[in-house]
N, C-alpha and C positions, 0 to 999 in steps of 0.2 A: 569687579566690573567697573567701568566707567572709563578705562585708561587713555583707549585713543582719544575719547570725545576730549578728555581734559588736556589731552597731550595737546590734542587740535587746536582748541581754546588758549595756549601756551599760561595753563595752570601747572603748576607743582603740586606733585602728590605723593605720599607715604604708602604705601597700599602692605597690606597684613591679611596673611591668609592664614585658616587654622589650620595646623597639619591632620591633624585629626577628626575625632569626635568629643573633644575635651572641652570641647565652648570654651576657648581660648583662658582656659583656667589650670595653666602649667606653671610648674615650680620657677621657670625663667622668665615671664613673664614682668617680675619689677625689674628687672634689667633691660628687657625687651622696652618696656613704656618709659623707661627713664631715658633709651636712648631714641625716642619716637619723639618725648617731651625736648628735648636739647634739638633736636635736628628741624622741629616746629616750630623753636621758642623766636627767633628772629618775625614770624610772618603775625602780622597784623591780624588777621584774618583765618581762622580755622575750624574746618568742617568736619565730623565722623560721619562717616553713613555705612548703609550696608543693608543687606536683607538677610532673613531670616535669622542664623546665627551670626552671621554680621553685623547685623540690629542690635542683638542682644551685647556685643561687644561695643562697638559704637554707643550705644546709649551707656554701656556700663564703664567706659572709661573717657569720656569724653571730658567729664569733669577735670579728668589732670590734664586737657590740655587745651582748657578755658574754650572748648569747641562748641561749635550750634551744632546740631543733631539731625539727618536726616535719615529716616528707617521706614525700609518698605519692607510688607509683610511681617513686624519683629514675632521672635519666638524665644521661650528662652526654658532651658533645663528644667525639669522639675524638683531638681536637687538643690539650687541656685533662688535663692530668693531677692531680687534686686528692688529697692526701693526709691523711688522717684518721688521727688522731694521738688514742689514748685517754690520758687522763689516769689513772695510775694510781693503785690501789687502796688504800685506806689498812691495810686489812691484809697487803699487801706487804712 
């Protein structure tokens, strides 16, 4: 979701859909994000978002492509254990 608005906005955007029920966890996948990571790697500035299994992919791969995260509603497999790890705080 989001396409016109960002089209509108004259953003550039990558958009990934699951074909399935796989929560985005298919054997082509490191090809898929390496060729997501190169085709990203030029822009300053990078976002993952998504809802619900979209969430859960957004949040789970956003790491490889140094993104801020925006996830509405996330849900994620119960097979799938994903760990979120805060960076901490520079007044620590």
């Amino acid at each position: 979701f989001g396409e016109a608005f960002l089209a509108e906005h004259g953003i550039d955007a990558i958009f990934v859909t699951c074909a399935g029920n796989a929560w985005y966890l298919y054997a082509e996948m490191p090809q898929a994000l390496a060729a997501i990571a190169a085709a990203a790697a030029p822009y300053a500035a990078r976002v993952t978002y998504g809802s619900s299994m979209g969430a859960f992919a957004a949040l789970a791969f956003a790491v490889l492509f140094a993104a801020r995260v925006l996830l509405g509603t996330p849900a994620a497999p119960t097979s799938v254990t994903v760990a979120i790890v805060q960076a901490p705080s520079a007044s620590r």
